[in-house]
Every structure is written in structure tokens, then in C-alpha cells.
N, C-alpha and C positions, 0 to 999 in steps of 0.2 A: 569610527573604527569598528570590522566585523567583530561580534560575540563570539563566531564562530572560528575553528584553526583548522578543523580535518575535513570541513564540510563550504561546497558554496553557497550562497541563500542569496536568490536573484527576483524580484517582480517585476514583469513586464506585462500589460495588455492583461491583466488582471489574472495572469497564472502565477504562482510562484516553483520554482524550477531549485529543487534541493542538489546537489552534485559532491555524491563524497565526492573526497579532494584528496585521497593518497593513491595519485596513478601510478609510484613506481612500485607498490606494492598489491599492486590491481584489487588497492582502495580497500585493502584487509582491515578488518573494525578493530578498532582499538576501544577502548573505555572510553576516552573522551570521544571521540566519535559514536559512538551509541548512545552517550548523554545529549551530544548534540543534537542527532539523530531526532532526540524526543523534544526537544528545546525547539529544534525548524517543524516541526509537523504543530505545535502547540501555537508556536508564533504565529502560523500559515492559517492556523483552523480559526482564530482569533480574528484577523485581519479583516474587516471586511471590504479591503479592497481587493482580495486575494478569492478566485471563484474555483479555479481545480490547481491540483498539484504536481507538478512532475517528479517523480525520484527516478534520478540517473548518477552513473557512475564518472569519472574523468578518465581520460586517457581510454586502453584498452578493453577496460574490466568493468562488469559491474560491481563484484564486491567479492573476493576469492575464500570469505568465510573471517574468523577472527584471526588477529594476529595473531601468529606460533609464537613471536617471542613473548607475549603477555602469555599463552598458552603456558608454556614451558615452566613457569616461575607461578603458576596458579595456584592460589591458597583456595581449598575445598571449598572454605566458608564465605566463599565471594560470592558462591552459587545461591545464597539465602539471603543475600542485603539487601536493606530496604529503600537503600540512600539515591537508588540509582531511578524510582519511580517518583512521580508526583502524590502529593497528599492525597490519600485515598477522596475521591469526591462520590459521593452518596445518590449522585443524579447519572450518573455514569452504571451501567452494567459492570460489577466487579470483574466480571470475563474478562475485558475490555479494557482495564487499569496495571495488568501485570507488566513488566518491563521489557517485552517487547510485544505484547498483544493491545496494543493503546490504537493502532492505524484505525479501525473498526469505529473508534469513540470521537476520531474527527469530523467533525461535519461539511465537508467536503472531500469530491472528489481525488481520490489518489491514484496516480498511472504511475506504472515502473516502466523504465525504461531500459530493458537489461541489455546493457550496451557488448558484454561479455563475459567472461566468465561468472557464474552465477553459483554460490556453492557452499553450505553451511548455511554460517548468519544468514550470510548475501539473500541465499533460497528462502530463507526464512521471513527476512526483509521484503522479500517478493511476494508472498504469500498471504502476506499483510496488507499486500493492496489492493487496492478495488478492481483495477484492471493491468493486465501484465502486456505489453509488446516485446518483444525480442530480436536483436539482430539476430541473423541467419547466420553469424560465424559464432553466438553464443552456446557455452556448454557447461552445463548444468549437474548438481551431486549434490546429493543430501551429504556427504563425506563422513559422519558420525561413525557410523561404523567401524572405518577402516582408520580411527581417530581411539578408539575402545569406546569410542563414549554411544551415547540412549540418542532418543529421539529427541530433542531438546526442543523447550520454550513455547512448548506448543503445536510443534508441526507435526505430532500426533494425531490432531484437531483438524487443524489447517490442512495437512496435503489429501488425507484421503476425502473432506469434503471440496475439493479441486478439482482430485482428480478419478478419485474413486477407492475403495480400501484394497483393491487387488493392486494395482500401481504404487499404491502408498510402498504397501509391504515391501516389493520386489525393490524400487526405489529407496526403503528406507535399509532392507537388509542387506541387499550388493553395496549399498553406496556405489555403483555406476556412475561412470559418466556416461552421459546423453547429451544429443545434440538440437538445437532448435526445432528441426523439422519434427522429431519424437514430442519433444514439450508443445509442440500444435498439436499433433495428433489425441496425446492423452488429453489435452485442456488445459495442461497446467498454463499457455500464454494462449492470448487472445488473437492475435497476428504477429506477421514475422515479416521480417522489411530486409533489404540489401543494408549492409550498415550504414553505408553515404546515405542514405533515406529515413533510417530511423527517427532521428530525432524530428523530423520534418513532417512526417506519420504522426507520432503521438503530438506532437502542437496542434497538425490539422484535428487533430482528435479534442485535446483537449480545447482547444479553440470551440471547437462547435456546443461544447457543453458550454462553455463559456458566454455565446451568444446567442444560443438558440433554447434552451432550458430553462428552466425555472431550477433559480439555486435551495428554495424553499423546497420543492418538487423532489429533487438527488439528494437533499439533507435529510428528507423523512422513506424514501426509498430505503437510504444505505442502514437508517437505523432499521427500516421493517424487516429487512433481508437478514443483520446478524443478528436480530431476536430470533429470526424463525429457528435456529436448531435447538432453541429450548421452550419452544412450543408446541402443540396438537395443532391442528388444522383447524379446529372450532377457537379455539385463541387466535391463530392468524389472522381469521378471518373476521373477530371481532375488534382486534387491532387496525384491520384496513376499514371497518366501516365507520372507526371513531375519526380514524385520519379522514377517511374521505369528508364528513361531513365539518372540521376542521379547515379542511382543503379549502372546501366551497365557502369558507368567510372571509379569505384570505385575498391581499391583493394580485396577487402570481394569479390567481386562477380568473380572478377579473379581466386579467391584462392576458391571459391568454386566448379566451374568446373573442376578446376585443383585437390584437393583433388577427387573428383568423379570418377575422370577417371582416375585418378592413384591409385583409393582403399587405401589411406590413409587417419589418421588421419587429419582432420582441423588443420590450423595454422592462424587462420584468426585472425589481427587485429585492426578490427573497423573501418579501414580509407579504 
């Protein structure tokens, strides 16, 4: 029996593919939905038969922000619990442990899939990924604003290193809707597909990290990349030279010269 009730948790072909699961509510988060939320990225990052991750939505939406009716009936003090994160773990970057800034601390790959409507949480949940695709009928809103409420949970952080701080602003203070084509233009998604094609895009996508990459190789990237905003340039760059030299005892990086030069498929795994 699934652990899960608001969310699907599927592995195949060594992806695992998260799909909130409340489409008549185009997948509005509820509480147990964002506990599970942390439950399937934690399972997923765990697994090692699991090498990247899909998050998509069901039905029409990717995730249309939190539910209004948990909204409606919100005690202040829900906004400070602790209950809804993992034990703080000491080997994790604190940045990367708050309750919803955890995507960063997986060691693997995360593609969103924003199937439509994308807005609040939902953006927020986006933001958090490593890489974003978009249908071409998805539309997009930070909605905070126009909600009374702040820049929530981080997307203070997250959207203007996306997308830049002049966009953050305009995006965070209209709360606008936007349409796909604008979300390519600023950066905020990385391609944009016909919807009958999306999902089919980001598999091809994650499929090739799947079989063509070093999982060892995207696990120490994704960490290098969200150190850097609390680094100089002279720390970056001594960060990549302990990894590189790391790299080179490692089997991934055996097995990748050796695939090279003998014109074959990768067999590479991770260690």
C-alpha cells in the first residue's frame, strides 16, 4: 500500500516521477501534500536505484499554490513549526534543511515538469528545482501579493537568482500572471514544449542523464553550484580543485575515459 495519498511515487528505468495527485483542485498543496512532498524527494534521493527525478502535476495544473481552504482557517503559528522538517542533519548546509528549501540537499537530479498552472507554492516548488520545462499553455504568479501576504519560504533567494532582481521585483510586486513564452524569455524554465509533448521532453531529458552521465559527476556539480552563493571566487575555485582531484580516484571518472576511447556505451556507477 502507497505511503502516499495526495501525491504519486512511480520508478521506472531508473527515474522516479513524483505527480501531486489533487487534479480537481489543479493539485493546490495541502499540509499532507507538502509533508509528502519532503517524504518522495527523501525516498527518491535515498534510493539507489532512482538516478533523476521528475516533479509533475496530475490532470491540468501543476500546482495552483496552497489550498484557500487550509488558507482560510490559518493559525499565524503554523508559520514557525518545526514538525513539518526533518531532523536538522549537521552534514547538510542549513540553507538547504528549511521546509521547503530541502530540493538543493538531494543528490540528485530534479526536473519539474509544470504541466500548468504554476503559482505560489506551486512557483515556489519550481524554483526548487534543478531544472524547470513548461507546457506552453502554463501560467505562472508568484500571487503573494494580491493574497496580502510577503515573499514566502525563500523565493526572495530563489527567484531573483533565476531570474534576475529586476524581474523578481516586478514579478514579486504585481503578482502578474505570465505566460510560458515570458517564463523562457526571463529564464525562469529552461524549454517549453506543446503539452501532448511535454512529458515526453523531460523523460527524453532525464533519460539522458540517466544513461549518459556520471550520477557521481550531477551529485557533486548540484552540490558545487548551491555553495556558490555563499562563496568568493577564490573558495569556489578551491572547492573545484579538492573535487577535481577527488574526481580523479573515483570510479566514474575511470569508466569514463574508458567508455571514450573504446566508443561505447557508459556503465558508470556513481562511486
Amino acid at each position: 500500500m502507497s505511503r502516499f495519498q495526495d501525491l504519486l511515487y512511480e520508478v521506472k528505468d531508473r527515474i522516479c516521477t513524483v505527480t501531486l495527485n489533487r487534479p480537481d483542485r489543479l493539485n493546490a498543496a495541502t499540509d499532507r501534500m507538502q509533508t509528502e512532498i519532503r517524504l518522495a524527494m527523501e525516498q527518491a534521493g535515498a534510493d539507489d536505484d532512482v538516478r533523476a527525478i521528475i516533479l509533475t502535476g496530475a490532470g491540468r495544473g501543476f500546482c495552483a499554490g496552497a489550498e484557500m481552504a487550509e488558507l482560510d482557517g490559518l493559525d499565524p503559528n503554523d508559520i514557525k513549526r518545526t514538525d513539518v522538517t526533518r531532523p536538522f542533519d549537521p552534514a547538510r548546509r542549513g540553507d538547504y534543511q528549511a521546509r521547503f528549501s530541502f530540493f538543493p540537499a538531494v543528490p540528485k537530479p530534479i526536473v519539474a515538469a509544470l504541466n500548468g498552472p504554476t503559482a505560489g507554492l506551486g512557483l515556489i516548488y519550481a524554483l526548487y528545482a534543478d531544472v524547470r520545462f513548461a507546457s506552453e499553455n502554463a501560467v505562472f504568479s508568484t500571487a503573494f501579493a494580491k493574497r496580502g501576504l510577503i515573499a514566502e519560504h525563500g523565493i526572495s533567494w530563489m527567484l531573483p537568482l533565476v531570474v534576475g532582481h529586476a524581474a523578481a521585483l516586478d514579478l514579486l510586486m504585481s503578482a502578474r500572471k505570465f505566460d510560458a513564452a515570458e517564463a523562457l524569455r526571463i529564464g525562469l524554465v529552461s524549454r517549453t514544449a506543446p503539452a501532448d509533448r511535454l512529458m515526453s521532453e523531460v523523460h527524453d531529458y532525464a533519460r539522458d542523464l540517466v544513461e549518459n552521465v556520471s550520477p557521481r559527476s550531477i551529485r557533486t556539480i548540484k552540490r558545487q553550484l548551491y555553495e556558490v552563493p555563499f562563496q568568493t571566487l577564490a573558495e569556489a575555485i578551491a572547492t573545484a580543485n579538492a573535487e577535481m582531484f577527488e574526481s580523479t580516484l573515483s570510479e566514474d571518472f575511470k569508466e569514463g575515459v574508458a567508455h571514450f576511447v573504446e566508443k561505447r556505451k557508459a556503465r558508470f556507477t556513481g562511486r
